[in-house]
N, C-alpha and C positions, 0 to 999 in steps of 0.2 A: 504494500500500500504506500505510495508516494503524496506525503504530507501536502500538496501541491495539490494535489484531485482532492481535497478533503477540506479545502478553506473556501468557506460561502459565508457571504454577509449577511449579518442580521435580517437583514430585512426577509431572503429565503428562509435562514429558521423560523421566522415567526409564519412562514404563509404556508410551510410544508411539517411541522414540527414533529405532528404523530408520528407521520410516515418519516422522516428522519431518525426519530427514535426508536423506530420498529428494525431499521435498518442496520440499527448502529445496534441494538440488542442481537439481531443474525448475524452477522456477520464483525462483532466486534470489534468495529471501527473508533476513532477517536477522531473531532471534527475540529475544525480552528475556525472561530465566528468571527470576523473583522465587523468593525464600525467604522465609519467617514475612513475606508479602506487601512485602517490599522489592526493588525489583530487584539481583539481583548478577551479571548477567551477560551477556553479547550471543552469538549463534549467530551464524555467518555463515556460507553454502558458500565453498568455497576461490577459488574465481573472483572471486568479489565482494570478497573479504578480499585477494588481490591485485592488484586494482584501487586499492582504496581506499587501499594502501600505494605505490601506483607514484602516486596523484595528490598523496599526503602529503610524497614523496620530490621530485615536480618542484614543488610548493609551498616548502622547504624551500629549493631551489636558487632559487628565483625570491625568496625573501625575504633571503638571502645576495649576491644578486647586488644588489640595492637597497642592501641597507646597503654593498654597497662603491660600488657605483656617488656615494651619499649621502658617500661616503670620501675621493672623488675618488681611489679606486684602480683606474683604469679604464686600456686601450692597445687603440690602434688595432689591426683586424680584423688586419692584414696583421702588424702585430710579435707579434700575438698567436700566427696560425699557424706566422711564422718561429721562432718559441719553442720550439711543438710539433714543430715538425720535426725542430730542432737536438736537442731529448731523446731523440725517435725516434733519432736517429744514436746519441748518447752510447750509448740502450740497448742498440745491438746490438752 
């Protein structure tokens, strides 16, 4: 899908919106709506828009875990889950 075939102006979203939205749930597409010819906006169906937040989300973890890793705040596997366990107890 080349981002170029997918940017329509406001004014078509608003006269075709259903059927854009029908089209963009089959075939999950992401739109770019321009206004006075600038883009202001992205479509995405819901699928795709949770994906892209669940790849943003273990991105985030994987850049966290670098810098401490870079921290030298790192512990071995095994004190790691005795840690977890010990909280588990506390919790209950």
């Amino acid at each position: 899908m080349k981002l170029s075939e997918t940017v329509k102006p406001i004014s078509f979203f608003k006269a075709h919106a259903s059927e854009i939205v029908n089209q963009m749930v089959e075939n999950h597409q992401t739109m770019v709506i321009t206004q006075h010819g600038e883009a202001r906006a992205v479509l995405q169906d819901l699928n795709s828009y949770e994906q892209t937040q669940d790849a943003l989300a273990l991105l985030k973890i994987l850049a966290l875990s670098t810098v401490k890793l870079e921290a030298g705040k790192i512990k071995p596997i095994r004190k790691a889950f005795s840690d977890i366990s010990l909280k588990i107890k506390d919790f209950k």
